[in-house]
C-alpha positions in Angstrom: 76.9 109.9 127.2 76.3 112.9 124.6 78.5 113.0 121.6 80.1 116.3 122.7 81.0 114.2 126.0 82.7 111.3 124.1 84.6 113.8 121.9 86.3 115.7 125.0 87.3 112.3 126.3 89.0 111.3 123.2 90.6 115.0 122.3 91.8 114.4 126.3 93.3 111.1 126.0 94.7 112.4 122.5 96.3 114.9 123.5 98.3 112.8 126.5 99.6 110.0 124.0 100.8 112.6 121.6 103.6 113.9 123.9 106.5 112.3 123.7 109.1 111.7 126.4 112.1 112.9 123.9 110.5 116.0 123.6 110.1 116.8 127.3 113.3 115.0 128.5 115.7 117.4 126.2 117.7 114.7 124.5 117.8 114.5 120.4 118.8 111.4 118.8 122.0 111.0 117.0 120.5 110.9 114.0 119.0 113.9 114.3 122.1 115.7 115.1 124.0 114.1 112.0 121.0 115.3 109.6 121.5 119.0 110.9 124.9 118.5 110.3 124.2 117.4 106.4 121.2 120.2 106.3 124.4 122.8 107.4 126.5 121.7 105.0 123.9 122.1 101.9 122.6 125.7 103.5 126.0 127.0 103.3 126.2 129.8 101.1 129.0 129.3 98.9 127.9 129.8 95.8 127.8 126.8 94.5 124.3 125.1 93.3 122.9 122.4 95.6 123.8 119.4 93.2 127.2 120.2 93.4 127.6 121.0 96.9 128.0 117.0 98.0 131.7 117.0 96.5 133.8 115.7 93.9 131.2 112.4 93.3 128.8 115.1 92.7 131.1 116.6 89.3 131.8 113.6 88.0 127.9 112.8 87.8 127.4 116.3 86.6 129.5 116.4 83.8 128.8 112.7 82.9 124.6 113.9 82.5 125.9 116.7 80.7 128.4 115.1 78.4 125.4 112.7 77.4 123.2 115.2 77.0 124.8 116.8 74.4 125.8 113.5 73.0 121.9 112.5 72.6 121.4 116.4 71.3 123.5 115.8 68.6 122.2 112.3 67.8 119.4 114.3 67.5 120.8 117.0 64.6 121.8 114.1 63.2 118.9 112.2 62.6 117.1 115.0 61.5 119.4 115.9 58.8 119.6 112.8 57.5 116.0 112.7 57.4 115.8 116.5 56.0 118.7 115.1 52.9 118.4 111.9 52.1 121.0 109.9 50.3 120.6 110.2 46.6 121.0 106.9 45.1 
């Protein structure tokens, strides 16, 4: 048996396991269905921006990051003015 021959048998034999019978038969798994419902729900143009499109959970974690953000910003300022000035003694 040539190498081409051995090569047709397995692209042949591949090619018959890699069907599956969901696929032919019609039928999508729940899951499926719930993830396209989830996918909908982020695709929908309503203007807002996709981390804020999973609802009110979403805010509070937004405005959380961004309150500590400017928190560590300013601890920031800070330092470097008091490194800029230092106390006279």
């Amino acid at each position: 048996m040539s190498c081409k021959n051995v090569a047709q048998l397995v692209l042949q034999h591949s090619r018959q396991f890699s069907r599956t019978t969901v696929a032919s038969s019609g039928e999508v798994a729940a899951g499926y269905k719930q993830l396209k419902h989830i996918q909908a729900k982020f695709q929908k143009p309503d203007g807002k921006p996709v981390f804020l499109k999973g609802g009110p959970v979403d805010n509070v974690l937004f405005s959380v990051t961004a309150v500590l953000s400017l928190m560590g910003l300013a601890g920031i300022g800070k330092l470097l003015y008091e490194l800029s000035y230092p106390k006279k003694e």
